[in-house]
C-alpha positions in Angstrom: 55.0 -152.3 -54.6 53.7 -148.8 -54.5 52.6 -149.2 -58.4 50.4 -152.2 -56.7 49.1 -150.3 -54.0 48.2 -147.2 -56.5 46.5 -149.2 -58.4 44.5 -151.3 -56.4 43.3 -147.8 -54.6 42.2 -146.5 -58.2 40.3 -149.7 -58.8 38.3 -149.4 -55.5 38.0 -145.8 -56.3 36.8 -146.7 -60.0 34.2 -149.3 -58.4 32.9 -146.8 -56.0 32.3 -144.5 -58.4 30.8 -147.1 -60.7 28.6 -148.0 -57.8 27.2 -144.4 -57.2 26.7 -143.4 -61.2 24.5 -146.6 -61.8 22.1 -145.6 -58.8 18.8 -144.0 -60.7 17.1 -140.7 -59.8 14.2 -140.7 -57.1 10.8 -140.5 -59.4 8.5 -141.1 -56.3 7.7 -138.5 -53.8 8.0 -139.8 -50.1 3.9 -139.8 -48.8 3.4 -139.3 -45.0 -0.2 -140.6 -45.2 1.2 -143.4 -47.1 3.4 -144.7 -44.1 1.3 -143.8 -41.5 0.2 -146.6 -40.7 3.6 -146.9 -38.8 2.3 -144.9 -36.4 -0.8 -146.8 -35.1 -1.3 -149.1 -32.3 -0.5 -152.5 -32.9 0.0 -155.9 -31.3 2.9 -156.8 -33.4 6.1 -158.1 -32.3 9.0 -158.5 -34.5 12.1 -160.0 -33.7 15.1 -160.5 -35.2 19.1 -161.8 -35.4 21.3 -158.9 -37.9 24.8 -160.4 -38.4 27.1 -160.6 -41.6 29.5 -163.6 -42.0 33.1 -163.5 -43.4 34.3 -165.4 -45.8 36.5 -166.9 -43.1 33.1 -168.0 -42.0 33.1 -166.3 -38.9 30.0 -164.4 -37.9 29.9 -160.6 -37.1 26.6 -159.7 -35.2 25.7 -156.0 -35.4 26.5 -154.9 -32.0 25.3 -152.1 -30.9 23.8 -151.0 -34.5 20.7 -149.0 -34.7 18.1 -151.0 -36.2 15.4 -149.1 -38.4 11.4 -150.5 -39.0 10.5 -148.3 -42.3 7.1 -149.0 -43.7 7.2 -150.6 -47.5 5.7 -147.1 -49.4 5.9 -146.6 -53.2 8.8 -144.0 -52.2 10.6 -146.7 -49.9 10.0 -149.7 -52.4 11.6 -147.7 -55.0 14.3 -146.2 -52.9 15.5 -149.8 -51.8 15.4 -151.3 -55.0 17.9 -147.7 -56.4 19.8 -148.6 -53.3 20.6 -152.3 -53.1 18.9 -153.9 -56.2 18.3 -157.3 -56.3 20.4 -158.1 -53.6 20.0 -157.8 -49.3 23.2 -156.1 -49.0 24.8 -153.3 -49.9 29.3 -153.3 -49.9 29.9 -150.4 -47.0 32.7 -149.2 -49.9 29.4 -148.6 -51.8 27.0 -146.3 -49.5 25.8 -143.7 -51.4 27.4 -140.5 -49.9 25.1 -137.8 -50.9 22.0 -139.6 -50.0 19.4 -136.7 -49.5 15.9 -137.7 -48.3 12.9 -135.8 -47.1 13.2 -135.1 -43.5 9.7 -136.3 -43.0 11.1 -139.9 -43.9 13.0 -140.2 -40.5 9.6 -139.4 -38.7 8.2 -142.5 -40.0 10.8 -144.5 -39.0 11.2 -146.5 -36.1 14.4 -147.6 -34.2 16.2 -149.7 -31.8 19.6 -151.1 -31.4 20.9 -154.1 -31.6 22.4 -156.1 -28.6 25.1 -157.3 -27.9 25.0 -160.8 -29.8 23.1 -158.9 -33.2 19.6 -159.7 -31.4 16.5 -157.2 -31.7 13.1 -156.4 -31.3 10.6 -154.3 -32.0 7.1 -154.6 -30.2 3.5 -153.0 -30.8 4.2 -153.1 -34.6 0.5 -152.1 -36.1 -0.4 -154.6 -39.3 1.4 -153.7 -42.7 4.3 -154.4 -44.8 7.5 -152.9 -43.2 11.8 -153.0 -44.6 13.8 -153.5 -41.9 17.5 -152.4 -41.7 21.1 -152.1 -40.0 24.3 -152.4 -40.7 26.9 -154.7 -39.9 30.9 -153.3 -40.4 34.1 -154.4 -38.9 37.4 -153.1 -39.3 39.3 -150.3 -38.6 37.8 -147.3 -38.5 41.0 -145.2 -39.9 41.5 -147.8 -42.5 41.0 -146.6 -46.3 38.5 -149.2 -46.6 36.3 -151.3 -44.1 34.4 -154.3 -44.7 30.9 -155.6 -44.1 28.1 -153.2 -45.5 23.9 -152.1 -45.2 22.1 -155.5 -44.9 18.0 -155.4 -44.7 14.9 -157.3 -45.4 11.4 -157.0 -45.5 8.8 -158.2 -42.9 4.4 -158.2 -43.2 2.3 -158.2 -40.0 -1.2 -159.4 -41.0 -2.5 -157.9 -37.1 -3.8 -161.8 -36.6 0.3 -163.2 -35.2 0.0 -165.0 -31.8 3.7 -164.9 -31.9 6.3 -162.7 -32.5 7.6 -162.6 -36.4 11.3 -163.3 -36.9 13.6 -161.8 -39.2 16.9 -162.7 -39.9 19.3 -159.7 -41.3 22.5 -161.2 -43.2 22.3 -159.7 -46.5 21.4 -163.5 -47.9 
């Protein structure tokens, strides 16, 4: 049995590793006055539900998760298409752990957290094209490996919404 249990921690080891190598180098520079527009006033509202589902088919809402607005730059286009490719969601066995980003990226970030049943919102959101992002995990925390992941989506506010714009974060 311990042969098994070698061996199955080699593969997961293998994949993360797999995982990380296959992630390309950053070409674009992150722009402040690119994602500025983050920063200006807005009428916006955008709500949203962020939740994963198990393959049991039970539903895991991201409690308590901070929830991240990022505007949709050249550098953040390409950085989320290195980071989850053509997919919504990213395995949380395959984070990339030495993720270094410009400090000036945070500052042009917005954030809330989630409540209590995965439900968010984000108001005076000024017009543009904006990734949204949380994660959703469950689990032990001690455990080798947890399951759930990253999950995001992308939202655009013309500035001409009567109504909040929903967004639904699963990973689908």
């Amino acid at each position: 049995m311990k042969i098994g249990t070698f061996a199955a921690a080699a593969l997961a080891g293998a994949v993360m590793a797999g995982c990380q190598a296959t992630r390309q180098p950053a070409t674009m520079a992150f722009s402040a006055e690119e994602a500025a527009f983050i920063n200006k006033p807005g009428n916006g509202v955008v709500t949203g539900h962020a939740f994963r589902t198990k393959p049991s088919g039970a539903v895991v809402n991201a409690a308590g998760e901070v929830v991240r607005l990022i505007p949709a730059t050249a550098f953040t286009r390409e950085r989320f298409a290195n980071l989850y490719g053509k997919r919504k969601y990213i395995p949380h066995s395959a984070y990339p752990r030495d993720d270094e980003v410009d400090p000036a990226y945070a500052r042009y970030t917005r954030t809330t957290k989630a409540e209590s049943n995965g439900r968010f919102v984000f108001e005076k959101v000024a017009p543009g094209t904006y990734f949204l992002t949380t994660q959703v995990i469950w689990g032990d925390e001690a455990a080798f490996s947890r399951e759930g992941g990253s999950v995001y989506d992308s939202v655009t506010l013309t500035g001409k919404e009567t109504e909040p714009v929903q967004v639904i974060l699963s990973g689908n």
